[in-house]
N, C-alpha and C positions, 0 to 999 in steps of 0.2 A: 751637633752633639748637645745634647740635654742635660744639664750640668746636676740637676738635681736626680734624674735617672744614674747619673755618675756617681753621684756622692752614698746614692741608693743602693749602688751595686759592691760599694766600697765598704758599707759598715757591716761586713759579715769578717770575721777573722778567716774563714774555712776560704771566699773568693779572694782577698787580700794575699794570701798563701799562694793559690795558685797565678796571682799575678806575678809573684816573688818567683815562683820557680822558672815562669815560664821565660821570666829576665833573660834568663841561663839554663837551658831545657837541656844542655848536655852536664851539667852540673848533677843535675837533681833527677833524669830522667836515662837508664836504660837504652840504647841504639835499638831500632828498629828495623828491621829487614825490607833495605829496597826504598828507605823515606827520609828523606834528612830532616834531622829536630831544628833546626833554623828556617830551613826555605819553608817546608808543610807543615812542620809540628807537631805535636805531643796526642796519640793516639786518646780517648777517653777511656780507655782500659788502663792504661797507665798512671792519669790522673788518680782513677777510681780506688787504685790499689795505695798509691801514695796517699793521701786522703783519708786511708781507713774507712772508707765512707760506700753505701749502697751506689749504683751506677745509677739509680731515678737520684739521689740527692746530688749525686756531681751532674750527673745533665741538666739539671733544675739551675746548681751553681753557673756552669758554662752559658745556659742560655739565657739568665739576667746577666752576664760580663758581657755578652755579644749583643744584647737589647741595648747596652749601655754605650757600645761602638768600643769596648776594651780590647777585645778578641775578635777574630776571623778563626773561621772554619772552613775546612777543608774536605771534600769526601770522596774516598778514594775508596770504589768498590763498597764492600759492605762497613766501614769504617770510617769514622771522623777525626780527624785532626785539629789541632788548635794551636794557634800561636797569637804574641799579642800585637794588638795595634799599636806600633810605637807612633804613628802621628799623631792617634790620637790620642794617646796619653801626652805627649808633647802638648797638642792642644788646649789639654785638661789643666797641666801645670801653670799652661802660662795665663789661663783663664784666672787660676786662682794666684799666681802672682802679680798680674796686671789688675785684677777686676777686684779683690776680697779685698 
């Protein structure tokens, strides 16, 4: 992990958000038919709408969070899923608790 691609993918408030939801993706996220928001994840149609945002601006957001190793993706038929990497957000924390 690339701490300063991390710290890059961090300073947007619109991907910080979707790190927040995705904490708790049954909180903030709609059920999906046939996909659990924990194991696969939160469809990019649903990010897009929560969001208020065009689906190229949230794909743009999703694929610097997953350049950064925040997210994984999932694709399932004609559909992507996303949920976050908790190790490596663990990893990130403790970079900047140990290392900063």
């Amino acid at each position: 992990m690339d701490p300063i691609e991390v710290f890059k993918a961090l300073s947007n408030e619109a991907r910080l958000q979707i790190l927040e939801w995705l904490k708790d993706p049954k909180a903030h996220f709609g059920s999906q038919e046939g996909v659990d928001l924990i194991e696969i994840g939160v469809c990019v149609s649903q990010i897009t709408a929560k969001l208020n945002m065009t689906q190229s601006t949230t794909s743009q957001y999703l694929s610097v969070l997953q350049r950064a190793g925040l997210i994984q993706a999932t694709r399932i038929g004609k559909w992507t899923y996303y949920k976050r990497d908790e190790d490596a957000i663990k990893q990130i924390a403790s970079y900047i608790q140990q290392d900063l």
